[in-house]
C-alpha positions as CSV (number, residue, x, y, z in Angstrom):
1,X,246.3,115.7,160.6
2,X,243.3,118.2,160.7
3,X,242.4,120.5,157.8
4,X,240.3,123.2,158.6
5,X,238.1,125.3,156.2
6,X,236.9,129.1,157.1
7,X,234.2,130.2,155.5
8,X,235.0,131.5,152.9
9,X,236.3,128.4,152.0
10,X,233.6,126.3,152.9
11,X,230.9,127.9,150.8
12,X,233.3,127.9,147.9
13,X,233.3,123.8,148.6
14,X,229.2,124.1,149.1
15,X,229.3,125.4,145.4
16,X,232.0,123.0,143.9
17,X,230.3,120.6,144.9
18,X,227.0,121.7,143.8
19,X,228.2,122.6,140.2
20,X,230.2,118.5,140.4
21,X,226.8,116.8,141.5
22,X,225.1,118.9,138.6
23,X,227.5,117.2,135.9
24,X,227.2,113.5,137.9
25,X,223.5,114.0,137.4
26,X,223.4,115.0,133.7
27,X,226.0,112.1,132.9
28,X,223.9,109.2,134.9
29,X,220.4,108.1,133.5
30,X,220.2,106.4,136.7
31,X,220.5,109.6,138.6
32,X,217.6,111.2,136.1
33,X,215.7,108.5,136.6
34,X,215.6,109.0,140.1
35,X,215.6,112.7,140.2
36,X,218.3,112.8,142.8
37,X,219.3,116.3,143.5
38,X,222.9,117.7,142.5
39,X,223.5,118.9,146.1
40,X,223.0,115.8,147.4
41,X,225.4,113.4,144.9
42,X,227.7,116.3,145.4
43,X,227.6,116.5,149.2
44,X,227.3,112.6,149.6
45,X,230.4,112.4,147.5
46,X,232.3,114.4,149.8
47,X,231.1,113.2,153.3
48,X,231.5,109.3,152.0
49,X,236.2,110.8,151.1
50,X,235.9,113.3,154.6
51,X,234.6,109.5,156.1
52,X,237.4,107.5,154.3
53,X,240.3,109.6,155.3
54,X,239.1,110.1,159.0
55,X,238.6,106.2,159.5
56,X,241.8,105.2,158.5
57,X,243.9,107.9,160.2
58,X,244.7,110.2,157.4
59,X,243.2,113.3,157.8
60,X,240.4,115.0,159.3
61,X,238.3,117.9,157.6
62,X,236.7,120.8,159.9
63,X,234.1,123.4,158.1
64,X,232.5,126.4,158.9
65,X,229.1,125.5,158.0
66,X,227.9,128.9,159.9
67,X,226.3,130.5,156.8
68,X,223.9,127.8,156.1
69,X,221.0,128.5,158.4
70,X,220.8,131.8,156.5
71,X,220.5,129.6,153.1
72,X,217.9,127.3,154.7
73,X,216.0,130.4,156.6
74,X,216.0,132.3,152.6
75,X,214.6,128.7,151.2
76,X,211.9,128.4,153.4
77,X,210.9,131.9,153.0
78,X,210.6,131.6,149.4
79,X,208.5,128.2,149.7
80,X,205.9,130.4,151.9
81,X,206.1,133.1,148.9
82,X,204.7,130.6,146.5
83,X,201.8,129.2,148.6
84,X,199.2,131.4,147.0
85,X,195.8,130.9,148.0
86,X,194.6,132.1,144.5
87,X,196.3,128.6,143.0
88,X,193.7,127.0,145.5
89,X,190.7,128.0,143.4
90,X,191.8,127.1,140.4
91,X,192.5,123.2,141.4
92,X,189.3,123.0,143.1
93,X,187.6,120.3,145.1
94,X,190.1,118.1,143.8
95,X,193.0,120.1,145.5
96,X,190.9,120.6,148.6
97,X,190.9,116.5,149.2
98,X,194.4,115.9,147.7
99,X,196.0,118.0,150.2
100,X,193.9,116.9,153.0
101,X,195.8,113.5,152.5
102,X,198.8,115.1,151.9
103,X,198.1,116.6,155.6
104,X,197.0,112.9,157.1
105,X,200.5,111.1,155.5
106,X,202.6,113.7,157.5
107,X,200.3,112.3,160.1
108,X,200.6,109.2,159.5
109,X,204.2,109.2,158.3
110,X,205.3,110.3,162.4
111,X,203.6,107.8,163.9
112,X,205.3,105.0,162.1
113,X,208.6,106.8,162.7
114,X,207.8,107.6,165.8
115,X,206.2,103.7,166.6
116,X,209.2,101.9,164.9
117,X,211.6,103.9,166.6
118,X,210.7,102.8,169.9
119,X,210.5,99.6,169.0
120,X,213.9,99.2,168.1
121,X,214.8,101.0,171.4
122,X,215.7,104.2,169.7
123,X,214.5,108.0,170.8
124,X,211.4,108.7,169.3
125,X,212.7,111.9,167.3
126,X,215.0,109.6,165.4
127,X,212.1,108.0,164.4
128,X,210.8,111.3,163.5
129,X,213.3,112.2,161.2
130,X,212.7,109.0,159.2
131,X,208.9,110.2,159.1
132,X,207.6,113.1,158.1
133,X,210.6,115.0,158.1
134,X,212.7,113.1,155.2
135,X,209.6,111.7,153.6
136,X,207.0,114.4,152.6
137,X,209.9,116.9,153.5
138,X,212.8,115.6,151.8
139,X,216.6,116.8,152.2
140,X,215.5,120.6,152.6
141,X,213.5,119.6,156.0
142,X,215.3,116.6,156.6
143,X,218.4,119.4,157.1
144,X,216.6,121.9,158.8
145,X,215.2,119.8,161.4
146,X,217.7,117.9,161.7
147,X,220.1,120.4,163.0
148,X,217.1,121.6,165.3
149,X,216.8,118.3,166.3
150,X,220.9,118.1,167.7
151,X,220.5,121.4,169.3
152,X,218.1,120.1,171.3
153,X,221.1,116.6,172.2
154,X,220.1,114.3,170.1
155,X,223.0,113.2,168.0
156,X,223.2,112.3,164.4
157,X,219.7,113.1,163.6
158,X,221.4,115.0,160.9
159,X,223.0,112.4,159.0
160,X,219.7,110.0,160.3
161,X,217.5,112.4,158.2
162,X,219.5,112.8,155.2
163,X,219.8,109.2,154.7
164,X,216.2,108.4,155.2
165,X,215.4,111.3,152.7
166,X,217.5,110.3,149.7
167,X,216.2,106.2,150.9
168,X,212.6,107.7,150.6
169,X,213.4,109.2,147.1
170,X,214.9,106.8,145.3
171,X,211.8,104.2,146.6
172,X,209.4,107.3,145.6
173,X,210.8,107.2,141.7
174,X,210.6,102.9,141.9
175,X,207.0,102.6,143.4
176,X,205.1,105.3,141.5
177,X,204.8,103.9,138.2
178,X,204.1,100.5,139.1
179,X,201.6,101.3,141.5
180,X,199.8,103.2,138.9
181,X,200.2,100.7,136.1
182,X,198.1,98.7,138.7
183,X,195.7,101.0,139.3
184,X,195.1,101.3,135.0
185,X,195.6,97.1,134.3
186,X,192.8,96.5,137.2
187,X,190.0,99.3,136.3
188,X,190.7,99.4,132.8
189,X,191.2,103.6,133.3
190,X,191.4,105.6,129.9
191,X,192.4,109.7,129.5
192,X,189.5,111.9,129.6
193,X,191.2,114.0,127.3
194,X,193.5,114.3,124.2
195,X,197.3,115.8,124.0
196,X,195.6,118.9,121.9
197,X,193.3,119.7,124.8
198,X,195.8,119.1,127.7
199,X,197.4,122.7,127.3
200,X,199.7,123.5,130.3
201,X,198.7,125.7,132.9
202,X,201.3,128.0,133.7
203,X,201.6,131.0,136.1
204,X,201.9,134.7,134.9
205,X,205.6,135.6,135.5
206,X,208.0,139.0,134.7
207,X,210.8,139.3,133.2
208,X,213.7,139.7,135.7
209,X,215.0,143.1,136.2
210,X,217.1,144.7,138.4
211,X,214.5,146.6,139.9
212,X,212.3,143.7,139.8
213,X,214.7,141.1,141.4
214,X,215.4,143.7,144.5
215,X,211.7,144.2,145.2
216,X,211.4,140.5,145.4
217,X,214.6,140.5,147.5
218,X,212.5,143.1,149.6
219,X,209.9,140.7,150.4
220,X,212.1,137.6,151.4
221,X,214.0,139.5,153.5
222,X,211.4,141.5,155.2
223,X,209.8,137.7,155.7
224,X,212.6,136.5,157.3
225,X,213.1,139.5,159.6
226,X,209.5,139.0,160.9
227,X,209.8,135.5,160.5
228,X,212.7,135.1,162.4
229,X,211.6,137.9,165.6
230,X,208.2,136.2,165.8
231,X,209.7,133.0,166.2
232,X,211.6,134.0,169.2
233,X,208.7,135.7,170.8
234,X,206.5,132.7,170.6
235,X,209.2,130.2,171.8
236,X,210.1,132.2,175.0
237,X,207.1,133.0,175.5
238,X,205.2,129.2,175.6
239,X,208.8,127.2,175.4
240,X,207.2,125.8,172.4
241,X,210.3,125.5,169.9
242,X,209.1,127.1,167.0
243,X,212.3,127.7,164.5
244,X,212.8,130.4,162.8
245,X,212.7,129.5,159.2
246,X,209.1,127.8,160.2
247,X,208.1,131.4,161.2
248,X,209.7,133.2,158.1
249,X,207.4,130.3,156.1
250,X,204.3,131.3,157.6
251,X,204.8,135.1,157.4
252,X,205.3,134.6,153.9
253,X,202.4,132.9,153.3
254,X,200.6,135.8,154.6
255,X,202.6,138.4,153.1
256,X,201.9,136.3,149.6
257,X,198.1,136.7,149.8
258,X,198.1,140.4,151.1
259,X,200.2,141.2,148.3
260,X,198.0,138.8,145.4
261,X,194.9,141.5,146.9
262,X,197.0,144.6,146.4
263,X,198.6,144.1,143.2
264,X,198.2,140.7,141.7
265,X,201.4,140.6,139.5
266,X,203.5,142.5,142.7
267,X,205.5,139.1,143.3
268,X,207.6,137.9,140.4
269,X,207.6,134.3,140.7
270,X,210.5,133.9,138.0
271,X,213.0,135.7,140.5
272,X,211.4,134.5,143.2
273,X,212.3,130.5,142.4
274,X,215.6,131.9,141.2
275,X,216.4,132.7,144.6
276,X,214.9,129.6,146.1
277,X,217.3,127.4,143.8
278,X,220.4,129.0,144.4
279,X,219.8,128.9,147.7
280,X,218.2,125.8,148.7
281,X,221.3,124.3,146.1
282,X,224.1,125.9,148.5
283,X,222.0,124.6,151.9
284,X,221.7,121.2,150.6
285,X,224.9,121.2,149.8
286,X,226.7,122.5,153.0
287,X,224.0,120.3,154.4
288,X,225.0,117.2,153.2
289,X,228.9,117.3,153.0
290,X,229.3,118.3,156.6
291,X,227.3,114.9,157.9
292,X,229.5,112.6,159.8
293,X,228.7,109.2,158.2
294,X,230.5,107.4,161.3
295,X,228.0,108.4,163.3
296,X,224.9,106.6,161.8
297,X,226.6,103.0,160.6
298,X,225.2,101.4,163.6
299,X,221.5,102.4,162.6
300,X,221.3,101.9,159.1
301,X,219.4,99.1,159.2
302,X,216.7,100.6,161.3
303,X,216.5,102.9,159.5
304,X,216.3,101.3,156.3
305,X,213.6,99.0,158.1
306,X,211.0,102.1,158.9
307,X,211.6,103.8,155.3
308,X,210.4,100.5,154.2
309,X,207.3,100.3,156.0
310,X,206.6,104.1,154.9
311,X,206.6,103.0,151.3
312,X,204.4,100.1,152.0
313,X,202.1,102.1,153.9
314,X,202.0,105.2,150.7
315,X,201.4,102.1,148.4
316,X,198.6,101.0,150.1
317,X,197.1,104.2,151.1
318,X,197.4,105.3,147.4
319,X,195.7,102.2,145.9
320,X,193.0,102.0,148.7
321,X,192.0,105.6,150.1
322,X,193.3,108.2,147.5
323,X,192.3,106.8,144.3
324,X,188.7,106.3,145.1
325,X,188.9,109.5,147.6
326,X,189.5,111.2,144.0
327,X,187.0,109.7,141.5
328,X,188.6,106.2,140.8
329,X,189.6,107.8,137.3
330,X,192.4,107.8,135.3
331,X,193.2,111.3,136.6
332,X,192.9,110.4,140.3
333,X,195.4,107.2,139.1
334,X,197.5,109.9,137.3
335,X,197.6,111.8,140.8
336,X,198.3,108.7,142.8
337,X,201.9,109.0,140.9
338,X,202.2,112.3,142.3
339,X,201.6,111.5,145.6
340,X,204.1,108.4,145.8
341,X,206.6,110.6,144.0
342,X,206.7,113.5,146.6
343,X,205.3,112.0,149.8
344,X,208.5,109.7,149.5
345,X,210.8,112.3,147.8
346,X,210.3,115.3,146.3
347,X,208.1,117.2,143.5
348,X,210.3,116.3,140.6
349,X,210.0,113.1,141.9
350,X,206.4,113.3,141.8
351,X,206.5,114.6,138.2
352,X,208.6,112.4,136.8
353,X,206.2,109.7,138.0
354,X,203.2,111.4,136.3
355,X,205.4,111.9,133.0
356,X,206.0,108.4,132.9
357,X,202.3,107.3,132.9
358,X,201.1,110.2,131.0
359,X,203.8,109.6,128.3
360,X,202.4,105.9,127.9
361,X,198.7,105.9,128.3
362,X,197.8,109.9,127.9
363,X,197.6,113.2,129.3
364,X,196.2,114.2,132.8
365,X,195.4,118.4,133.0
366,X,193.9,117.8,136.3
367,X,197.0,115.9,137.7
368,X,199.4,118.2,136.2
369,X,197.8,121.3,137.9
370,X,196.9,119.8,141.5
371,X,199.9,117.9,141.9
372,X,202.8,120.3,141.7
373,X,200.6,123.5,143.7
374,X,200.3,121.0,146.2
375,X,203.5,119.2,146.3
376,X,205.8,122.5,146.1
377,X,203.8,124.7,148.0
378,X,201.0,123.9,150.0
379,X,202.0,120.4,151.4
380,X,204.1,122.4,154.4
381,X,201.2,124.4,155.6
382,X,200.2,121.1,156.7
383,X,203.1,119.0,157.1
384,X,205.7,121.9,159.2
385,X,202.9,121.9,162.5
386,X,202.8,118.5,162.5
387,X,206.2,118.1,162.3
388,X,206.7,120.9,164.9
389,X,204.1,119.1,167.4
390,X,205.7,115.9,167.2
391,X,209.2,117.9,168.3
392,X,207.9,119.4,171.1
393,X,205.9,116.0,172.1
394,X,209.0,113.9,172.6
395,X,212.0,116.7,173.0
C-alpha cells in the first residue's frame, strides 16, 4: 500500500515534525548536550517509521518535497546577509588567522573524503559529502548538496551526507572539551581576564516591525532573484555547476556590505535570523524525513570509518597548528573548542564547547567574539568554493 502526501501536506509533516523534535530535544539532556538540531531528531524519527513500514511490506510513504529548495535557497541567502565585513575589524588579526584555518580544514576535510572514498572503491563525491560538506557544513549543506549531488546520478548522497553530518556533530560535542582540557593540564593556561570584564559583545539590532520585517524580506528576496539568475548565467555559460542558493549567498554578501556603507543599521539582523530559523527549521526538516535509509545500510561503515579519521585529523590540527598559530594562550585554547565544535558540527556546537571550558576555568572575550562571526557567517565564504571545486573536479 502506498500513501502519498501533496504538498500541502507534506510541509504540514516538515513542521510537525519540527515542533516534535523541538520537545524530544528540551526533554533529553543527552540531546542538549550534543546540540542536535530539532529538525533533525524530528526528521530522523520519521525516515527510521517511513524505513520500518517499507521493509516489512506495510506501507510506503510518497512526499512532495518540491517546496524545499525555496527554504534552502531563503537560508543561504540569509547566511550571506550576515557575513558583514565590518564584524571583520572588530575580531582582528585573530579572526584573520582563525578563518584562514577554517578555509584549510574545508581543504583538508575533501581530501580525506575524497582519499578514503576511493579507497574503499566508492565515487569520490560520496567521499565528498562525508568531507567538507557534512563537517564544516553540517545538515544545512549536507542537504543542499546533497540533492545537487543526485541530480547530477549519484545516488544516496542525500542520506550519505545527512548521516555523516549528525556523526560529525555528535563527535564535535565529545572531542572539544577534552581536547581543551589537554591543552590547559599541559601548558598550565590561565584567563586573561575576569567574569566583570568579559562583557558580551553583541550586535545593534531593531525591534521587529511590520515595515521593518518586509524591508528585510525585500533584501532576501531581491538576493535570491539575483542569486538565483546569476547562477544560471555562469553555469551555461562555463558548465561550471554553480547552484543557485551558492549564488544567492554570494550576492548577499555583497549586497550586506553595500548596504553597512549606505546606512549602517538598514539590515535588521533580529528579523533577519528570524527568517533564517524558520526556514532553515522547515528545510532541515523536509530534508531529513524524505531520506531513504535503505539506501545507505551497505555504507555505513565507510562512512563511519572517514568521519572518524576527520575527527582525528581536527584533534590534531587543533592541538598542533591552531593553538600555537593563535598565541598558545588560554584564549587560543578557548578557541580551539570552537573550532572542534563547528568544524565537526555546527556553531552551537562550537559554543557549547567554549561554555563548557569557560564555565570551569574562566571567561574568553576574544573566543566568544571570533568564534561565532566566523563559525555562522564567514566560514562559507571559504568553505562553499571549495566545496563547489571539488564537485565540478570529480562530477
Amino acid at each position: 500500500m502506498t500513501l502519498a502526501l501533496n504538498q500541502v501536506n507534506t510541509i504540514f509533516l516538515a513542521v510537525a515534525l519540527l515542533v516534535l523534535g523541538t520537545f524530544f530535544v528540551k526533554k533529553s539532556g543527552v540531546l542538549q548536550k550534543f546540540c542536535i538540531p530539532a529538525p533533525v531528531v524530528g526528521g530522523l524519527l520519521f525516515a527510521i517509521l517511513a524505513t520500518i513500514l517499507k521493509t516489512t511490506g506495510l506501507l510506503e510513504i510518497t512526499l512532495d518535497t518540491s517546496l524545499q529548495s525555496l527554504f534552502m535557497l531563503t537560508f543561504f541567502t540569509t547566511v550571506g546577509l550576515g557575513a558583514s565585513f565590518q564584524l571583520i575589524k572588530l575580531g582582528g588579526k585573530l579572526l584573520i588567522i582563525y578563518w584562514l584555518a577554517c578555509g584549510f580544514l574545508a581543504l583538508a576535510q575533501n581530501v580525506i573524503g575524497v582519499s578514503l572514498a576511493s579507497l574503499f572503491g566508492l565515487h569520490p563525491l560520496i567521499g565528498m559529502m562525508a568531507g567538507a560538506v557534512s563537517m564544516e557544513g553540517g545538515h544545512g549543506a549536507a542537504s543542499a548538496f546533497g540533492q545537487t549531488i543526485e541530480d547530477l546520478g549519484i545516488h544516496s548522497a542525500l542520506s550519505i551526507g545527512i548521516a555523516a553530518a549528525t556523526f560529525g556533530l555528535i563527535a564535535g560535542g565529545l572531542v572539544g572539551g577534552p581536547t581543551v582540557k589537554f591543552l590547559i593540564a599541559k601548558y598550565n593556561l590561565k584567563p586573561t581576564e575576569t567574569n566583570e570584564e568579559a562583557a558580551s559583545v553583541e550586535a545593534y539590532v531593531q525591534p521587529i516591525t511590520t515595515n521593518s520585517f518586509f524591508i528585510q524580506v525585500l533584501l532576501i528576496t531581491f538576493c535570491m532573484a539575483i542569486g538565483t539568475y546569476l547562477g544560471e548565467l555562469f553555469t551555461s555559460a562555463t558548465g561550471f555547476v554553480l547552484p543557485g542558493y551558492v549564488g544567492s549567498m554570494f550576492v548577499a554578501v555583497i549586497v550586506r556590505n553595500l548596504v553597512d556603507k549606505l546606512g549602517p543599521n538598514a539590515i535588521d539582523m533580529k528579523s533577519i535570523n528570524l527568517v533564517s530559523d524558520v526556514t532553515l527549521g522547515i528545510f532541515l526538516s523536509m530534508a531529513l524525513m524524505s531520506i531513504k535509509l535503505w539506501e545507505v545500510a551497505d555504507l555505513a561503515l565507510p562512512i563511519l570509518a572517514i568521519v572518524l579519521v576527520q575527527v582525528l585529523f581536527i584533534v590534531l590540527f587543533g592541538i598542533f597548528v591552531l593553538f600555537k598559530l593563535l598565541g598558545k594562550n588560554y584564549d587560543a585554547a578557548v578557541m580551539v573548542a570552537g573550532f572542534t565544535g563547528h568544524g565537526l558540527g555546527a556553531t552551537p556546537n562550537a559554543m557549547a564547547n567554549m561554555a563548557a571550558v569557560t564555565e570551569r576555568f574562566g571567561p574568553s572575550r576574544k573566543a566568544y567574539l571570533i568564534v561565532p562571526i566566523v563559525g555562522a557567517f564567514l566560514i562559507d565564504v571559504f568553505a562553499v568554493p571549495i566545496i563547489i571545486t571539488t564537485l565540478n573536479l570529480f562530477k
